[in-house]
N, C-alpha and C positions, 0 to 999 in steps of 0.2 A: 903207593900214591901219597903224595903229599899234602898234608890238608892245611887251607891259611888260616885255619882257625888257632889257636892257643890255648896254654891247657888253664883249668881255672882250680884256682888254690881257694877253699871256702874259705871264709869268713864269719863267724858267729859270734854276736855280739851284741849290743846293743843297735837301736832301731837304726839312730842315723848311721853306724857305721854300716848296717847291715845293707840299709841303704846304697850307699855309695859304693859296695861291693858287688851288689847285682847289679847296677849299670855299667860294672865293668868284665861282666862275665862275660869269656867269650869262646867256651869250648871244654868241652870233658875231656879225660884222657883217653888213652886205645883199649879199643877192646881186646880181653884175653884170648888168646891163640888156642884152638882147638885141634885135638890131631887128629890127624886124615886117615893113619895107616893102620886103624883097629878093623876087623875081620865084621863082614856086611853082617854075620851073625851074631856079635856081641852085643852086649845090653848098651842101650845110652848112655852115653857119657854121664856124670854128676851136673847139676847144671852151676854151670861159672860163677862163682862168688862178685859181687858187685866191691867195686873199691873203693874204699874209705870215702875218699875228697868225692869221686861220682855221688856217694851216698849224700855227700852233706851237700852239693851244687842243689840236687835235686830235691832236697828240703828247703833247702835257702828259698826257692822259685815256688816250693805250695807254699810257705807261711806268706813271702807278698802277695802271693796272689789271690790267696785267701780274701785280701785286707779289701779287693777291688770287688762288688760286687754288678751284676749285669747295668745296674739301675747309675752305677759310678763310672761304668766304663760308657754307658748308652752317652750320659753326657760330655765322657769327652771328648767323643767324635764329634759332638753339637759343636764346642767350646773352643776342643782344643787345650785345656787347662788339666794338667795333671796332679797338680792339688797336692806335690809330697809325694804320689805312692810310688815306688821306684818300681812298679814291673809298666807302670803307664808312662813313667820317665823314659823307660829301657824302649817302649814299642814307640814314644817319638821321635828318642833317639834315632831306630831303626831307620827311618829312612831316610834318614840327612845319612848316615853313614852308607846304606847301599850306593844311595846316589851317585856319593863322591868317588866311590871304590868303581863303578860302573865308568866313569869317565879316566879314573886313573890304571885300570888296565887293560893292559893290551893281550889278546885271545889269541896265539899262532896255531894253536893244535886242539888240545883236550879245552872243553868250555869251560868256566867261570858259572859260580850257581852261589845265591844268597838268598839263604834267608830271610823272610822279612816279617812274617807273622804266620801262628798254625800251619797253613798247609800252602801257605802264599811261599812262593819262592821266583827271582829273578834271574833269568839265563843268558852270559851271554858270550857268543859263538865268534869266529873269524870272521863275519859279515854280518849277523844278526843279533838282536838282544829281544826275548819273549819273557812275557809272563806265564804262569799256571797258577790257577787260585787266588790270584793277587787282589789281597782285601788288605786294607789301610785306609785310616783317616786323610791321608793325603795319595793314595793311590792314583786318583787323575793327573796327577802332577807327572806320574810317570807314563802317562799315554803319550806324549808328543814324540820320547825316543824309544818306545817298541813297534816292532817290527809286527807283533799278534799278540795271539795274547789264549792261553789253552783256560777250560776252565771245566769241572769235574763234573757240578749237578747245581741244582739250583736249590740250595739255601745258603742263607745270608751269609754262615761263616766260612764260603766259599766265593760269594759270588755279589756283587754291589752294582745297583742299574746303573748309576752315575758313572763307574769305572767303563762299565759295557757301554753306555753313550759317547763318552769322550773316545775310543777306542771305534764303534761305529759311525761319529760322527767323522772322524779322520778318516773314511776309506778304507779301515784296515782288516785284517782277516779275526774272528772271533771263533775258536775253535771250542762249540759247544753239543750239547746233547737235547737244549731247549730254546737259542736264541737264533734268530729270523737269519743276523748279521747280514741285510739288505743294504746296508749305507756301503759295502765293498764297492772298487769300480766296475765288477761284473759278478753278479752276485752266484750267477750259476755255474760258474768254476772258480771263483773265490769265495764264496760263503763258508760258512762253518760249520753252518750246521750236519749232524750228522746223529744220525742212532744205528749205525750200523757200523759192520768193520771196516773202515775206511784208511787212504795214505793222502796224507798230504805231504806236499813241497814246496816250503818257502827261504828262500835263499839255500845256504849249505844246510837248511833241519829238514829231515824228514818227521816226519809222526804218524803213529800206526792207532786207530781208534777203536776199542771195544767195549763192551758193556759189562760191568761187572752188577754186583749188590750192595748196596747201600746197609744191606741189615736182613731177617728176613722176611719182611713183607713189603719192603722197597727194590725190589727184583729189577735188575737191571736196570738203575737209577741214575750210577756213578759211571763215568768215563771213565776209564784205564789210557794212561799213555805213553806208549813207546816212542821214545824219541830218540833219535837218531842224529849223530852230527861227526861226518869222517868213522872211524871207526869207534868211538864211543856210544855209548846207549844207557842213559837215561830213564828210568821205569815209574811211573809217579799214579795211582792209585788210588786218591783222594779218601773219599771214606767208602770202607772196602768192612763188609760186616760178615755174620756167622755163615757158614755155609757157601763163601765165593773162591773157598780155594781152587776149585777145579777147574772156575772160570781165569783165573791168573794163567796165562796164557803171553809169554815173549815170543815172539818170532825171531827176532834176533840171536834168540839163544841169552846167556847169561847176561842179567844187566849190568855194567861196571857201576851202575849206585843209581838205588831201588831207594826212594821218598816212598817212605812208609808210618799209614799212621795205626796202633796196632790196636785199636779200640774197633768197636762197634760191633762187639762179640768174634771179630776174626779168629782162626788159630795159628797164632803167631807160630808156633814151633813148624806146623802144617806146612803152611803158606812158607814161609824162606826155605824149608826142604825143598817145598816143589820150584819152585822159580828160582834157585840157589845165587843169589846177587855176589857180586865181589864186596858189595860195602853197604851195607842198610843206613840209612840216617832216618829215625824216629821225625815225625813233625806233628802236627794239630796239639802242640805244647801250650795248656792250662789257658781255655779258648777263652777268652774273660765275658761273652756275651752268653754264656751259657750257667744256668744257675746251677746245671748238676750235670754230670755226665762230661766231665772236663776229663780231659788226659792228665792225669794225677800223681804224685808220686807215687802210691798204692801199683797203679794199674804199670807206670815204667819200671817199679821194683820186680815185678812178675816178668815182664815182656822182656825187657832187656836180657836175661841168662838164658829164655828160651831161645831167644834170635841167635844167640851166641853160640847155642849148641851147634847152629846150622852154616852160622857166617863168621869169620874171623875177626868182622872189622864189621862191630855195630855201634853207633855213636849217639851221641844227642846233639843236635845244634841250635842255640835260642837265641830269637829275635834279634835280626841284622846281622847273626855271622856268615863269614865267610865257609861255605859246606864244603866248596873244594875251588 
C-alpha cells in the first residue's frame, strides 16, 4: 500500500531552525519487516530496533511540545495565536492543509484518511467524507462538507459540543455512545446514538459499534469502530486501556489499517497479536491539553518495536498528514 505521506529527515539544531523543520514534518519511514515462517513454538523474535531519523522525528516532536503547556494551548483555541511555538504552528497548519487535500482528491476505490490532531482523523470515500474524534480549533468549519461524523467517548480530547452542534444542527448523523443526535431528519433510524453492537449505513460506509474500555475502571466507556467502505476496513479504537484486549473484536476479519492509540495501559504486543491489522498507524500524538499522561516519546519508544513484532507496517502520522 502506498502511503502519501513522505519520509521526514530530522533536523536538530537550533530553535528557529528546529522550528521551521517540524512544520514541515510529514511522515516516518517503514516499518522493519518481520518473518512469518519461524515454527509457532519458538521464542519471540528480538523486538525491532527503532531507526535513527524515526528516533530523532520523535524527539524533535516531545522537546516542542514540551514548550506548549495545557494553559498555552487552552488559549489558543480562545485566540487563535500561536505565539512562535511550532507544534501550535504545525496543528493550525493542519487544517488548512487537510481542507485543501479533501477538495483536491478524487476517491475511486480504497478511502483517503488524514490526520488532523491525536485521535481526530478525516475520511474520505467514493461518495462520502466523515469524521472520527474530530477536535480542532476550527473543527466546525468542517461540519458543512461531512457527511457524519463517529466519535469514541466523551472527553474533551475526543469530543467538542460546538463540533456536535454544528454537525446536529445540520441534520446530520452523530455516531456516538453519549449524544441525543435528535437534530437528524428522523432521529429513530438516523440517530447515533448507540451503546450497543450496532451497523450503521451511510452512503458506500458501513460501521460496526462496540464497547471496549477506556482504562480499568472506565468499563466499556470508548466506542470501537469497524468501518467498512468496498472491501477496505478501517479499525479506530479511540482510547482503548489495560485489560480490553479480549474485547477488540473485528468482524470483518483483518483490519487493512487499525488507528491505534497505544497508551492507557493497553498491551500493545497483546492487542495487534490478537486483531492482526495489515498496518497500525499510532495517534493521540503529544495531546497538548493534557498536563501529564501525553503520548510521549518514552511510551512510542516502547510501543512501536512491540507492534512491530506483530505487524509489518507500523507507523507514526502527525498532525495534517496524509495516513493513506
Amino acid at each position: 500500500m502506498k502511503d502519501a505521506g513522505g519520509s521526514f529527515v530530522p533536523a536538530l539544531g537550533r530553535r528557529d531552525f528546529v522550528k521551521g523543520t517540524l512544520c514541515a514534518v510529514a511522515g516516518v519511514g517503514p516499518a522493519l519487516v518481520r518473518g512469518d515462517d519461524a515454527a509457532a513454538s519458538a521464542p519471540p523474535p528480538e523486538l525491532p530496533a527503532i531507526p535513527a531519523d524515526e528516533i530523532a522525528a520523535i524527539d524533535l516532536w516531545q522537546r516542542e511540545t514540551d514548550l506548549v503547556t495545557p494553559a498555552i494551548y487552552g488559549k489558543y483555541l480562545h485566540d487563535g495565536k500561536t505565539c512562535g511555538y511550532a507544534s501550535l504552528e504545525r496543528l493550525e497548519q493542519a487544517y488548512s492543509k487537510v481542507r485543501r487535500e479533501i477538495d483536491e482528491t478524487q476517491v475511486t476505490d480504497v478511502p483517503a484518511v488524514w490526520s488532523v490532531y491525536n485521535m481526530g482523523y478525516v475520511v474520505k470515500t467514493p461518495q462520502a467524507i466523515f469524521s472520527i474524534d474530530l477536535v480542532h480549533r476550527r473543527d466546525c468549519a468542517l461540519a458543512p462538507i461531512l457527511d457524519f461524523a463517529l466519535i469514541t467517548h466523551n472527553h474533551g480530547d475526543h469530543f467538542r459540543r460546538g463540533f456536535y452542534n454544528a454537525m446536529n444542527g445540520r441534520r446530520k448523523t452523530v455516531i456516538s455512545n453519549f449524544l441525543d443526535n435528535y437534530g437528524v431528519a428522523d432521529w429513530r433510524t438516523q440517530g447515533g446514538f448507540t451503546r450497543a453492537r450496532k451497523t450503521f449505513r451511510i452512503k458506500d460506509v458501513e460501521v460496526r459499534t462496540s464497547l471496549i474500555d477506556h482504562n480499568d475502571y472506565l468499563i466499556g466507556y470508548t466506542t470501537a469502530f469497524e468501518i467498512c467502505v468496498g472491501d477496505f476496513t478501517i479499525y479506530h479504537t479511540g482510547d482503548s486501556g489495560k485489560g480490553t484486549e479480549p474485547k477488540l473484536v473485528t468482524t470483518w476479519g483483518r483490519p487493512d489499517l487499525w488507528l491505534f492509540f497505544p497508551g492507557c495501559g493497553i498491551d500493545v504486543a497483546k492487542a495487534v497479536e490478537k486483531v492482526r491489522p495489515k498496518r497500525v498507524v499510532f495517534g493521540h500524538l503529544w495531546e497538548l491539553g493534557h498536563g501529564h499522561g501525553r503520548l510521549n516519546a518514552p511510551l512510542l519508544k516502547r510501543a512501536l518495536p512491540l507492534a512491530r513484532r506483530f505487524c509489518d507496517d507500523v507507523s507514526i502520522r502527525y498532525w495534517g498528514d496524509r495516513v493513506m
